[in-house]
C-alpha positions as CSV (number, residue, x, y, z in Angstrom):
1,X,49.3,-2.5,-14.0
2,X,48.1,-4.0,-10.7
3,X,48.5,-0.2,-9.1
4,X,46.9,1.4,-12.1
5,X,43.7,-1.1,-11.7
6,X,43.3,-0.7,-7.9
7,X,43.7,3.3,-8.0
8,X,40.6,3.0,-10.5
9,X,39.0,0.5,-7.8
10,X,39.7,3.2,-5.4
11,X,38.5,6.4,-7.4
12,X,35.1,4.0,-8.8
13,X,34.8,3.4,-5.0
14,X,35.2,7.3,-3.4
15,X,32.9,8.5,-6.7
16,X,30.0,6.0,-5.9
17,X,30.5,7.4,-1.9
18,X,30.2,10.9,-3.5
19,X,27.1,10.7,-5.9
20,X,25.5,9.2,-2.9
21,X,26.4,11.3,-0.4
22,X,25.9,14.5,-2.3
23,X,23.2,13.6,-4.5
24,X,20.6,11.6,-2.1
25,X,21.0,8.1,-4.0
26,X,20.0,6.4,-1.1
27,X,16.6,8.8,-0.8
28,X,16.2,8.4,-4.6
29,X,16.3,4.5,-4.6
30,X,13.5,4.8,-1.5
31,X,11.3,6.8,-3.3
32,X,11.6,4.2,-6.2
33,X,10.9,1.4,-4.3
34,X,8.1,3.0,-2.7
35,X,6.3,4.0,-6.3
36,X,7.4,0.5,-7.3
37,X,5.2,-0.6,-4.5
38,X,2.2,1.1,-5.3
39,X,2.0,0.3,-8.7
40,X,2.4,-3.5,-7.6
41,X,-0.8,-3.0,-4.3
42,X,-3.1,-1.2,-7.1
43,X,-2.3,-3.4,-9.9
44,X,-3.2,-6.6,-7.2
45,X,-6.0,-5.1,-5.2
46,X,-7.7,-2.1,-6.9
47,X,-8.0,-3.5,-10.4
48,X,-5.2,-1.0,-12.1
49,X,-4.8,-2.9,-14.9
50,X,-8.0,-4.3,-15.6
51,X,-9.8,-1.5,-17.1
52,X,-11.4,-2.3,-21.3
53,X,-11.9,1.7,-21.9
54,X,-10.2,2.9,-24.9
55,X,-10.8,6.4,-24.5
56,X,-8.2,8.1,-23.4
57,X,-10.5,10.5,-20.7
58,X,-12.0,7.0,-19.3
59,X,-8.6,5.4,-18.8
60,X,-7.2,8.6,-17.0
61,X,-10.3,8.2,-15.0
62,X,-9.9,4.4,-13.9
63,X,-6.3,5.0,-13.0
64,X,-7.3,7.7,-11.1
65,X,-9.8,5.8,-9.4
66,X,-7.9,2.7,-8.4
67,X,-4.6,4.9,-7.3
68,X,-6.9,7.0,-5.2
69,X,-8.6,3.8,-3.4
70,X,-5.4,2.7,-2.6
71,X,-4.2,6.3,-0.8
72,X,-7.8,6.4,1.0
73,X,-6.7,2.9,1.7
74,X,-3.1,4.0,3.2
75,X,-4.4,6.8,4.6
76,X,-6.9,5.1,6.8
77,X,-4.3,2.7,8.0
78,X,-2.0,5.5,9.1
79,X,-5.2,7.3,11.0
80,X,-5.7,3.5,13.0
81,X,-2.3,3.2,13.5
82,X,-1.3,2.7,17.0
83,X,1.1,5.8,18.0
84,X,4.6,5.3,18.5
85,X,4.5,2.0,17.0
86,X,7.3,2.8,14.5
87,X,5.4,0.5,12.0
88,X,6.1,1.1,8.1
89,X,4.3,-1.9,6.0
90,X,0.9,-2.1,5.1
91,X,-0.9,-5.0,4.3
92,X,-3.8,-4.3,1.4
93,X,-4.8,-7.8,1.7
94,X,-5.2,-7.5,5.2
95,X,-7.4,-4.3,4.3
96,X,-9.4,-5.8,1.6
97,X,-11.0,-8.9,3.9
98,X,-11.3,-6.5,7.0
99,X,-13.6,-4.1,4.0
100,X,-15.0,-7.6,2.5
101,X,-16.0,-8.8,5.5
102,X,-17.8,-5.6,7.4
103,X,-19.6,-5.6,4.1
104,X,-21.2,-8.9,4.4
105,X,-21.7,-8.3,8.0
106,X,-23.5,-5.3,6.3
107,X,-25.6,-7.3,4.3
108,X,-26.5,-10.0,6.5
109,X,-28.1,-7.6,8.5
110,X,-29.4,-5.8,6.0
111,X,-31.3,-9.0,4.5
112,X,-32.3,-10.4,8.2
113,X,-33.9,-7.1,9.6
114,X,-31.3,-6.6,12.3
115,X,-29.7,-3.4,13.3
116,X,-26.0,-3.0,11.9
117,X,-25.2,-0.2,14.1
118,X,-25.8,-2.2,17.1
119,X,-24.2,-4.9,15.5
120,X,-20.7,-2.2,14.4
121,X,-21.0,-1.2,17.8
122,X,-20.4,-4.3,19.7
123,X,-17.2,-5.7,21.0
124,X,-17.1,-8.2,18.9
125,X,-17.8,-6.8,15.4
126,X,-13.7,-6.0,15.1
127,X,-12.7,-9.6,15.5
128,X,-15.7,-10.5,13.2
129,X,-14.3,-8.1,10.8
130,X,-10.4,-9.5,11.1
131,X,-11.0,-13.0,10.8
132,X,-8.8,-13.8,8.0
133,X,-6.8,-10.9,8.0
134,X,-3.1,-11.6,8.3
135,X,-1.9,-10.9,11.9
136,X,0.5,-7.9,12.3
C-alpha cells in the first residue's frame, strides 16, 4: 500500500514537472499575476471602479479610459527608465504625487504671473516634483 501510494506521489510529481515544462505554467501564472496587477493599480489610482454610468457604451468608455491612463502611465515610466537598470516594479503612487505635484507647481504659477517654463526648466523643479514620492 505504502509502494502503491508513493508511485502515485511520484507520477503526481513527474506530471506536474511535465504540464509545466511543456505547457508554459510558469509563463501562464506570470501573465496572471501581471493582469492581476493591473486591475488592482487602475482600481486604486485611476478610478476603475468608481464610474455611476449605466449605459453599457459609457461604461466600456470609462474602463477604457482608466486602463489606458494607467498604460500611458507604464509606458512613460519605461521611456524614464534608466538603461540597464534591470528594474521591473512600478510605483503608481509614486507617479500620481510626481503628476499631482507638477500640477500645482502648474497652478501656482499660473495664479502668481510667473513663467512655468522657466520654472520646468530649472534644476530644481524635479526634486520639487518628487517630494513625497516613495524613493526607488
Amino acid at each position: 500500500m505504502i509502494d502503491y501510494i508513493k508511485d502515485i506521489g511520484n507520477y503526481g510529481q513527474k506530471n506536474i514537472n511535465f504540464l509545466a515544462r511543456n505547457w508554459g505554467l510558469k509563463s501562464n501564472y506570470k501573465a496572471r499575476f501581471q493582469i492581476e496587477f493591473v486591475f488592482r493599480d487602475a482600481k486604486q489610482y485611476t478610478g476603475l471602479c468608481d464610474c455611476q454610468a449605466t449605459s453599457e457604451a459609457k461604461l466600456g468608455f470609462h474602463f477604457n479610459a482608466s486602463l489606458t491612463a494607467l498604460n500611458l502611465l507604464r509606458l512613460e515610466d519605461r521611456h524614464h527608465a534608466v538603461e540597464g537598470a534591470g528594474r521591473n516594479v512600478i510605483s503608481i503612487a509614486s507617479w500620481k504625487t510626481r503628476k499631482f505635484n507638477a500640477h500645482l507647481l502648474e497652478r501656482f504659477s499660473c495664479h502668481l504671473g510667473l513663467d512655468f517654463t522657466a520654472i520646468k526648466s530649472s534644476p530644481g523643479f524635479a526634486a520639487l516634483c518628487n517630494y513625497g514620492a516613495i524613493a526607488a
